[in-house]
C-alpha positions as CSV (number, residue, x, y, z in Angstrom):
1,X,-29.5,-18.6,2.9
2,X,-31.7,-16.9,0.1
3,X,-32.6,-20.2,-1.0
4,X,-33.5,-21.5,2.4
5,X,-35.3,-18.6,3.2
6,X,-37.2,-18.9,0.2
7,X,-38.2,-22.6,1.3
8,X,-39.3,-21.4,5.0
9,X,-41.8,-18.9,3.3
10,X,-43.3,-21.7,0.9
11,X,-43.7,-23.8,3.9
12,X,-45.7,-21.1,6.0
13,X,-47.5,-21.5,3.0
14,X,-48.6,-25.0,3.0
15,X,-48.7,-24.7,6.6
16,X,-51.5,-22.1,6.9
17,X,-53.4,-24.3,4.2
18,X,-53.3,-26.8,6.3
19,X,-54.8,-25.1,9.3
20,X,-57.5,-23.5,6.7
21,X,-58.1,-27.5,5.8
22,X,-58.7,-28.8,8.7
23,X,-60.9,-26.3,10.1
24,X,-63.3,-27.2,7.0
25,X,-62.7,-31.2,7.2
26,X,-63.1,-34.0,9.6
27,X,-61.4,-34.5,12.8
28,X,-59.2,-37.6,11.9
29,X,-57.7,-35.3,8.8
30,X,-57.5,-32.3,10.9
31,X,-55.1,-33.8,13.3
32,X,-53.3,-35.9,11.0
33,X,-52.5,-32.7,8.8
34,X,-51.6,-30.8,12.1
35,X,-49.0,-33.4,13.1
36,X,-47.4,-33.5,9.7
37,X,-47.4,-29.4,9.5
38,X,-46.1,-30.0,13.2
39,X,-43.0,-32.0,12.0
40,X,-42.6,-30.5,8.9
41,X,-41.9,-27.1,10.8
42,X,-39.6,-28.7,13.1
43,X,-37.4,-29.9,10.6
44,X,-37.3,-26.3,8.8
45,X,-36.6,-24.9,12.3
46,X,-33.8,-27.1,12.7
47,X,-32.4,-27.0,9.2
48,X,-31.6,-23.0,9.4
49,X,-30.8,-23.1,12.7
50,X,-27.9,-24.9,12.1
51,X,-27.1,-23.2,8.7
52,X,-27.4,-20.2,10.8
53,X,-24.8,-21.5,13.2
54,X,-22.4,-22.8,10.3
55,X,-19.0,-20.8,11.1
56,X,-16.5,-19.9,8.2
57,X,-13.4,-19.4,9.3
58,X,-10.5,-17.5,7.7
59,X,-7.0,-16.3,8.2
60,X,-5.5,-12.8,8.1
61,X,-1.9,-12.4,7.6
62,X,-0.6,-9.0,7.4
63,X,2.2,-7.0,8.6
64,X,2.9,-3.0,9.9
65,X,3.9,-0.2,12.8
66,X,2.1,-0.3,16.0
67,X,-0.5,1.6,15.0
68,X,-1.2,0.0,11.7
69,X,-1.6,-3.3,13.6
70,X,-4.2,-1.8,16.2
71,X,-6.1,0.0,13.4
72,X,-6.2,-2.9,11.4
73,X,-7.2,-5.6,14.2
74,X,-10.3,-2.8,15.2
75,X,-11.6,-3.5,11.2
76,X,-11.6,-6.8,11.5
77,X,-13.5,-7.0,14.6
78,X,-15.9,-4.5,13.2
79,X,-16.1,-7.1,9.8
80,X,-17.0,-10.0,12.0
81,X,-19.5,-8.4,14.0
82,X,-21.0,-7.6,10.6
83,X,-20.8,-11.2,9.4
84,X,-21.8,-13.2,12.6
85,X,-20.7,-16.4,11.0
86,X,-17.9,-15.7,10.2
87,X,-14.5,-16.1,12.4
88,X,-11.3,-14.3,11.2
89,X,-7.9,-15.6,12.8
90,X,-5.1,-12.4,12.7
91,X,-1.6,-13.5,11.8
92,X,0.4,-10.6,12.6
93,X,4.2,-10.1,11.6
94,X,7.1,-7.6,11.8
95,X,7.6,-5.9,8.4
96,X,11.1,-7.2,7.9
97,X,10.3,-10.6,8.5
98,X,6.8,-10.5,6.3
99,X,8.1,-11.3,3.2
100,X,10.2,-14.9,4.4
101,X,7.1,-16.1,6.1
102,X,4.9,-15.3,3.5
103,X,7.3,-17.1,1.3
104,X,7.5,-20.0,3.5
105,X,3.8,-20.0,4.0
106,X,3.7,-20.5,0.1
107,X,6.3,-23.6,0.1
108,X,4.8,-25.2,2.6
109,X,1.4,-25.2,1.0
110,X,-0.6,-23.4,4.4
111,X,-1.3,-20.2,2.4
112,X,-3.5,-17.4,4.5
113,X,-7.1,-17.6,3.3
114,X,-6.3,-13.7,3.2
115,X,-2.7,-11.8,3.2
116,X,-0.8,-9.1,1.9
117,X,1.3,-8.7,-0.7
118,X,3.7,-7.0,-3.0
119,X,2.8,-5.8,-6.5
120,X,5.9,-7.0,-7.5
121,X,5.3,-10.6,-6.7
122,X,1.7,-10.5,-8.8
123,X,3.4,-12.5,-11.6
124,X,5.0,-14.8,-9.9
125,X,1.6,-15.6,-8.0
126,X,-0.3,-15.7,-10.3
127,X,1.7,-17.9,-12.9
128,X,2.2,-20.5,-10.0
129,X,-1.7,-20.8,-8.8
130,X,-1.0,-18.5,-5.3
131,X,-3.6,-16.3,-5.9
132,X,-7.1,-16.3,-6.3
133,X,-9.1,-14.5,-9.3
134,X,-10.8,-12.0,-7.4
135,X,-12.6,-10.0,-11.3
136,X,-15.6,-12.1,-11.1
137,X,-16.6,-11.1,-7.6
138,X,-15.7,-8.0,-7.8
139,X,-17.0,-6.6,-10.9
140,X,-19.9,-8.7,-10.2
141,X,-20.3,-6.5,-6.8
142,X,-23.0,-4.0,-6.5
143,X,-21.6,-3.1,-3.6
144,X,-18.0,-2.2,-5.4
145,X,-17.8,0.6,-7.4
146,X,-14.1,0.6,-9.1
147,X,-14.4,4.3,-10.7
148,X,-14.4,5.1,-7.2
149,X,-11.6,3.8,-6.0
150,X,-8.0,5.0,-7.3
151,X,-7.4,3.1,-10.8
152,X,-3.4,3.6,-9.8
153,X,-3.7,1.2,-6.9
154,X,-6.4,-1.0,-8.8
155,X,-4.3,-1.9,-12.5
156,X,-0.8,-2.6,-9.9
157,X,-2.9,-6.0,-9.4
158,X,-4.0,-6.6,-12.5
159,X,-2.7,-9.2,-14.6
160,X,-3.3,-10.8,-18.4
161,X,-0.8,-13.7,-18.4
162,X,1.7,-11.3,-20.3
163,X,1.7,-7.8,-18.8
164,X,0.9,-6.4,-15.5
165,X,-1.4,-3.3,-15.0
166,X,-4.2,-4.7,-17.1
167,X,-6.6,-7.9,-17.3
168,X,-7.8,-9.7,-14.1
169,X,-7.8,-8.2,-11.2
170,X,-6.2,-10.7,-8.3
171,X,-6.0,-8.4,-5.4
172,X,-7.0,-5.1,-4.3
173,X,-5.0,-2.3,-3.1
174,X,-4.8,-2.2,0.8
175,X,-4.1,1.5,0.2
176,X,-1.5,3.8,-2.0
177,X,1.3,5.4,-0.4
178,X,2.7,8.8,-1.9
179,X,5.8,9.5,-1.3
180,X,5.8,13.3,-0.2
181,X,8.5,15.7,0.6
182,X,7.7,17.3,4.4
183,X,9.2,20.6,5.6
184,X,9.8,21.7,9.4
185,X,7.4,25.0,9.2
186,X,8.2,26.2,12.2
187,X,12.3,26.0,11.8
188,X,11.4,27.9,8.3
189,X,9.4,30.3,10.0
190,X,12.0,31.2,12.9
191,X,15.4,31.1,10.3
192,X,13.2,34.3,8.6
193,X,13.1,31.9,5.3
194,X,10.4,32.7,3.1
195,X,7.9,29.4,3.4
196,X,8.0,26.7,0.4
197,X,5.6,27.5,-2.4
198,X,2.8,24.2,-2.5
199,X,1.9,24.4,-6.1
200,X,5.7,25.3,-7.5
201,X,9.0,22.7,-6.8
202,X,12.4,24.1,-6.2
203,X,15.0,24.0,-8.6
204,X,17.8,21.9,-8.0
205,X,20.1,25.1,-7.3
206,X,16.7,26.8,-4.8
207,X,16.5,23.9,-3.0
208,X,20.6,23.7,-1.8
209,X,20.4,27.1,-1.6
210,X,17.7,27.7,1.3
211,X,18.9,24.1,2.4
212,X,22.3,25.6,3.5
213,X,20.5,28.5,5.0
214,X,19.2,26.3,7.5
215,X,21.8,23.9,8.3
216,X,23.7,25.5,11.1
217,X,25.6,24.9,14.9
218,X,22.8,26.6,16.7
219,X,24.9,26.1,20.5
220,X,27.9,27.3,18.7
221,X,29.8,24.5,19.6
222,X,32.0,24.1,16.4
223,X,29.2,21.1,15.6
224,X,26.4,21.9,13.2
225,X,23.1,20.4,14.9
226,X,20.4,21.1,12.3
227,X,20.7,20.6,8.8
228,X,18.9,21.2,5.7
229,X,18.3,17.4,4.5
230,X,18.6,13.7,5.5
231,X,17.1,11.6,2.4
232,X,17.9,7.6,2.3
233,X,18.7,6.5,-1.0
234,X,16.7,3.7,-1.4
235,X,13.4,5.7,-1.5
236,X,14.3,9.2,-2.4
237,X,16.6,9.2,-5.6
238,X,14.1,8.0,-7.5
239,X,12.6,11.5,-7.6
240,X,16.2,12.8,-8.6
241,X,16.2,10.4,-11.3
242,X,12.9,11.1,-12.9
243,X,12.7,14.8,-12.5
244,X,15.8,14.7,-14.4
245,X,14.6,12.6,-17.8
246,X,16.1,9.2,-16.5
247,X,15.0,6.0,-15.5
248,X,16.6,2.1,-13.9
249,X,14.9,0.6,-17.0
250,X,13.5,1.3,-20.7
251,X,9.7,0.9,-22.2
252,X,10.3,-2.6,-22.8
253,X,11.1,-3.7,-19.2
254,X,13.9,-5.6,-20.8
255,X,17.3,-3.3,-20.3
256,X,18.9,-1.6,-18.3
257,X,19.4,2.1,-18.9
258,X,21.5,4.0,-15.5
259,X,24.3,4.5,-17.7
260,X,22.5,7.3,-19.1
261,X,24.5,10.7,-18.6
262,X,20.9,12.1,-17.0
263,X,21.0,9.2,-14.7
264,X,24.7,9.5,-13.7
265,X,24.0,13.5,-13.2
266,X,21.0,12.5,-10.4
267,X,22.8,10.9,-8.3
268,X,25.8,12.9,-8.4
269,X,23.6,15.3,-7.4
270,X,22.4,13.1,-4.4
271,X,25.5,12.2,-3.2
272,X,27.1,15.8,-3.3
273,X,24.0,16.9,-0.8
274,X,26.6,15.5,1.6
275,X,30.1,15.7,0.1
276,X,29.6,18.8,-1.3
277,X,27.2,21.1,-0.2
278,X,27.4,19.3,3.6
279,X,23.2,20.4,3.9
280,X,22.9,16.9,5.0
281,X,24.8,14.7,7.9
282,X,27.6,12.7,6.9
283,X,28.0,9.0,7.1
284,X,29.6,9.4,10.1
285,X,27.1,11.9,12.1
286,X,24.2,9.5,11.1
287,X,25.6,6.7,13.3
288,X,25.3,9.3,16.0
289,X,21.8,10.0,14.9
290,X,20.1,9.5,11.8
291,X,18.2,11.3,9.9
292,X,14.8,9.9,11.1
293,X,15.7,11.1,14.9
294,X,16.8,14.0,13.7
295,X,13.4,15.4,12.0
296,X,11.7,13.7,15.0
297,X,13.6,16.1,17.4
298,X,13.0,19.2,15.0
299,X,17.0,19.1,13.3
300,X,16.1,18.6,9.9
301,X,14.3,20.8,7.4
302,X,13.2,18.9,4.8
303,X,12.2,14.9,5.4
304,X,10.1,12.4,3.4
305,X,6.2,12.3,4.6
306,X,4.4,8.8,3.7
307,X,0.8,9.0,5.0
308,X,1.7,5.3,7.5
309,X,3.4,8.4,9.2
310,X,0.8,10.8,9.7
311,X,-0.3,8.9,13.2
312,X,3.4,8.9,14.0
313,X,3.9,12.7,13.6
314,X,0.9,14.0,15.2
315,X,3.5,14.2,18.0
316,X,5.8,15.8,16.3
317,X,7.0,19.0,18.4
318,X,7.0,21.6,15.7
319,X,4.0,22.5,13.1
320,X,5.5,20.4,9.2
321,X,3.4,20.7,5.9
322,X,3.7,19.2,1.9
323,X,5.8,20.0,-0.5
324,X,6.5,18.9,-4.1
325,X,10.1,17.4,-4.7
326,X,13.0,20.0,-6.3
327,X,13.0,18.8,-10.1
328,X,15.5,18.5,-11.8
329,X,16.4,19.3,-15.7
330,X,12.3,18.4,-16.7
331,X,11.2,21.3,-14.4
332,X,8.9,18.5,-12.8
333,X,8.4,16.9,-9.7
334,X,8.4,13.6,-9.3
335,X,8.1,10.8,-6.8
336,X,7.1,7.4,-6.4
337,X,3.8,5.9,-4.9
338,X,3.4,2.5,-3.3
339,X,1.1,0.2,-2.1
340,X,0.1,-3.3,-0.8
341,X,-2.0,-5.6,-2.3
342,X,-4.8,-7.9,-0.1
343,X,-5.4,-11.5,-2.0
344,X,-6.9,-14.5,-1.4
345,X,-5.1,-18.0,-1.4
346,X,-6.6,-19.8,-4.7
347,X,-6.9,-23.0,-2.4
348,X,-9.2,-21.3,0.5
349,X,-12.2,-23.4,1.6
350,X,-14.2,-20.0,1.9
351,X,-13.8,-17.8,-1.6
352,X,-16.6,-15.8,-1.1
353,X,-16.1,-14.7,2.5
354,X,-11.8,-13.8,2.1
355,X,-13.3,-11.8,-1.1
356,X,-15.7,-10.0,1.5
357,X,-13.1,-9.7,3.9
358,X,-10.8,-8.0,0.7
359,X,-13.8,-5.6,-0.1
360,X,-14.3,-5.1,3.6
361,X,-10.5,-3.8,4.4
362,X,-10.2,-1.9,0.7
363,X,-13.5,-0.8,-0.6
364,X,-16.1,0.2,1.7
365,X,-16.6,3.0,3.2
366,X,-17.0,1.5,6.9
367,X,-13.3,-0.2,7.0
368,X,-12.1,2.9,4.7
369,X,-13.3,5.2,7.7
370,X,-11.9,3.3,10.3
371,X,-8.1,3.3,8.9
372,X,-8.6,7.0,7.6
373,X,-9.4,7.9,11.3
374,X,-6.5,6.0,12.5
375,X,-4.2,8.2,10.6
376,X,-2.7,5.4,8.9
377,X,-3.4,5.4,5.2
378,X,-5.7,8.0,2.8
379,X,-8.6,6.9,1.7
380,X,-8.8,4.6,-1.4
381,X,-12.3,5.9,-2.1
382,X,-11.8,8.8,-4.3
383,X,-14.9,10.3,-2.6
384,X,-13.5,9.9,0.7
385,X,-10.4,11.1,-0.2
386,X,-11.3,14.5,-1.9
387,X,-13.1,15.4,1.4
388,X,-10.6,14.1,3.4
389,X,-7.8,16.1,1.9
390,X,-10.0,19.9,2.0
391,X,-9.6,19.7,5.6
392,X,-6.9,21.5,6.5
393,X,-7.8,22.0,10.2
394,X,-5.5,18.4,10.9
395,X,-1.7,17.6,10.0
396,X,-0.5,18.2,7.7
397,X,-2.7,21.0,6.5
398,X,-1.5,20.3,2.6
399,X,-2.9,16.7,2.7
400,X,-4.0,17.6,-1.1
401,X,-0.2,16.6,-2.3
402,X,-0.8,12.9,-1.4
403,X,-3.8,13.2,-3.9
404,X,-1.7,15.1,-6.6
405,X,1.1,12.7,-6.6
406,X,-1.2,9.9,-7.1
407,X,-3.4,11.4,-9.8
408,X,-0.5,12.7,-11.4
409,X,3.2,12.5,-10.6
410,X,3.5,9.7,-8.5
411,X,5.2,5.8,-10.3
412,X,5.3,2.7,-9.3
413,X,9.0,1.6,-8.1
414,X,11.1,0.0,-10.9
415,X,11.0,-3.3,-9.4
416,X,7.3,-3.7,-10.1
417,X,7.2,-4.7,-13.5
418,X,9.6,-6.9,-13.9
419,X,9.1,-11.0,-12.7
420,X,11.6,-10.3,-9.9
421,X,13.0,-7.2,-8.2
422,X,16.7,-8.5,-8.1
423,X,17.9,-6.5,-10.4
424,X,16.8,-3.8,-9.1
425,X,17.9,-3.9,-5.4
426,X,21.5,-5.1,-6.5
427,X,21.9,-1.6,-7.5
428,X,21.2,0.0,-4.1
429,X,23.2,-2.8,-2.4
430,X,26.7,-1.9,-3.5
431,X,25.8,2.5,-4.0
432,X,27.7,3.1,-0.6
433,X,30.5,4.3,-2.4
434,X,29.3,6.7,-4.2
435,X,27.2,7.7,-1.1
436,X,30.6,8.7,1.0
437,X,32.0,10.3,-2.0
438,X,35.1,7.8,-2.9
439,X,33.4,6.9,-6.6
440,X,32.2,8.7,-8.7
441,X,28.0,8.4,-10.0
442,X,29.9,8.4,-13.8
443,X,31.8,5.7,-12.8
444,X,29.5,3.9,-10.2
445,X,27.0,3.5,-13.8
446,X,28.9,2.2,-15.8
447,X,29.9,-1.0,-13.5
448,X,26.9,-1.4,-12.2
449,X,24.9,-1.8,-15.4
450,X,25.8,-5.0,-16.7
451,X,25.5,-6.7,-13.1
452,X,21.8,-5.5,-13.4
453,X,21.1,-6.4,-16.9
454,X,22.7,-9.6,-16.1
455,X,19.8,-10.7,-13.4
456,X,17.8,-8.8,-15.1
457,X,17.7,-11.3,-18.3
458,X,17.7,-13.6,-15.8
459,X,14.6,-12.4,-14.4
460,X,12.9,-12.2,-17.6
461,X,14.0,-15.9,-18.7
462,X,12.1,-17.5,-15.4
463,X,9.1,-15.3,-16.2
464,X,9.2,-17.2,-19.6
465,X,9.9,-20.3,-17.9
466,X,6.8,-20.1,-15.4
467,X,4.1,-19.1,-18.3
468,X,4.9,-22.9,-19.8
């Protein structure tokens, strides 16, 4: 269009010579120069009107809660009315059933011009052609600045051909999810227990101890109705784990290491919450109502926070806050942060516009705005973020622990940096067990490890595999 443009302005030019000629000449040049300027600006008129009209159409994939999906279809109207010509086409799924469609999308060669997608599935992508090499338009972008913009959520897509987390970039992070620890404030306040303390984490022993202060039968029934703690295994014993020394897997991403005793001490530690201690409902009570319902209804004390929830719990009918984790044996918290990447198909007919599209739903500050004020995600602009989080007129009023964990004590899952996740999950897939107390964590590690390190090799042999 710049070049077009350019063209138009040159032919005003020849065309206002003309007129200036004729004026000075003879009558048969004068209108012979004045039809020719006549069709000449016909066919300029005609040429950018229809590259004016030229539509580029793209599709949108994604998937998320209720409000995610409204806050998310509201960007991409406002990115279309900012690009007139171009058309975006939402494919919207339930999270559970994202993954096996994307997947299928992939097999059947009818990727998404645009789509979502896990960090843990950037090697895989990349090493079979999925995804597009997003560096050149991005770093090329005046409109991008990436020392604005969390380097966290920017290196989990970046990828060299041999290690992730540094090289090209081939997606940018839809947002970064810290994993914080809520509190019920108001049950705090009315138990007479002394409110958390922001900027210091319970010990291990602090945390069961005002835990069991508030798990109680408040009807006097014979039933206990509120309790202390309800945390799902899947995505709170990794802050166990690391606030205790211990990790699923070495430096090298190549073994295997919960049979450590630190490891094996964590989730003992996890799983006596319930068997032991009773701060948190049992198997049994959970069928009845889980964890989730109970916090909802004001029964639980302490619950994970994720800022996707933050819409959610506005509704909430008690006043909750931030908290940093207990830690364990390091005397730091720790948690995990997550995130989403956006790509682009490497096949799409339209690179330049799905880029846009990217840039439009990660990096500026008009889409960043919109999904900040839908109290779905924080902001990815640091900026943003800072100013976002010194407010602490909205809920929760200690927003400035999603920052700290992703500036400093937040990881990336263990999954992530391996070519698959198998491994990984296996080990959550069988921990029931040891969750209802009838094996031990001791014993529960030392089973489970070679299983892991078995599809973990296995893992590592198809990454070799795919590089040739």
């Amino acid at each position: 269009m710049l070049k077009k443009k350019g063209w138009l302005t040159s032919m005003s030019l020849v065309l206002a010579a003309s007129v200036v000629l004729a004026g000075c000449g003879g009558n048969n040049n004068a209108s012979s120069n004045d039809t020719a300027a006549t069709n000449a600006g016909n066919t300029a008129k005609k040429e950018a009107s229809s590259d004016s009209k030229e539509t580029k159409n793209l599709t949108f994939m994604f998937r998320g809660g209720t409000d995610e999906q409204k806050a998310y279809e509201g960007v991409v109207k406002q990115f279309e009315a900012d690009h007139p010509n171009v058309k975006v086409k939402i494919i919207v799924t339930a999270a559970d059933q994202y993954a096996t469609k994307l997947k299928a999308s992939i097999t059947g060669n009818s990727v998404p011009d645009v789509f979502y997608f896990e960090s843990g599935d950037l090697k895989a992508y990349v090493n079979s052609g999925v995804l597009l090499d997003l560096t050149s338009y991005i770093e090329g972008n005046s409109n991008i600045n990436l020392d604005n913009i969390w380097k966290y959520g920017v290196d989990l897509y970046r990828y060299d051909g041999t290690m992730a987390g540094q090289g090209n970039i081939y997606g940018m992070p839809k947002d970064v999810g810290p994993f914080a620890l809520g509190y019920n404030k108001t049950m705090f306040e009315a138990a007479g227990v002394p409110l958390p303390d922001k900027d210091k984490p319970y010990t291990w022993d602090e945390f069961i101890k005002v835990a069991k202060q508030l798990t109680i039968d408040k009807d006097g029934d014979g039933k206990l109705d509120q309790f202390g703690a309800g945390f799902n295994v899947n995505w709170t014993l990794q802050s166990f784990v690391w606030s205790n020394g211990a990790d699923w897997i070495d430096p090298t991403k190549t073994k295997v290491t919960i049979d450590d005793p630190k490891f094996a001490e964590a989730l003992q530690f996890f799983a006596d919450m319930q068997n032991k201690y009773g701060i948190t409902p049992s198997t049994e009570q959970a069928q009845t109502l889980d964890t989730y319902q109970r916090w909802m209804k004001g029964e639980m004390a302490f619950f994970p926070v994720g800022p996707w929830d933050m819409s959610t719990y506005e509704k909430l009918p008690f006043d909750y806050d931030l908290i940093p984790y207990p830690a364990g044996s390091t005397g730091k918290s720790a948690t995990w942060t997550g995130s989403l990447g956006i790509g682009a198909s490497a096949k799409t007919k339209n690179p330049e516009e799905a880029v846009e599209l990217i840039n439009y739903l990660t990096a500026s500050k008009e889409g960043m705005d919109a999904l900040v004020k839908a109290k779905v995600q924080i902001p990815n602009l640091i900026d943003m973020a800072t100013e976002w989080a010194a407010d602490t007129t909205t809920k929760p009023a200690n927003k400035e622990e999603f920052l700290q964990i992703v500036e400093d004590y937040g990881r990336v899952l263990p999954g992530h940096y391996t070519y698959n996740a198998e491994w990984y999950n296996l080990f959550f897939t069988d921990i029931q067990p040891v969750i209802d107390g009838k094996v031990t964590a001791a014993e529960y590690v030392k089973s489970e490890q070679p299983k892991m390190q078995k599809l973990l090799d296995k893992a590592n042999e198809q990454e070799a595999k795919s590089k040739k």
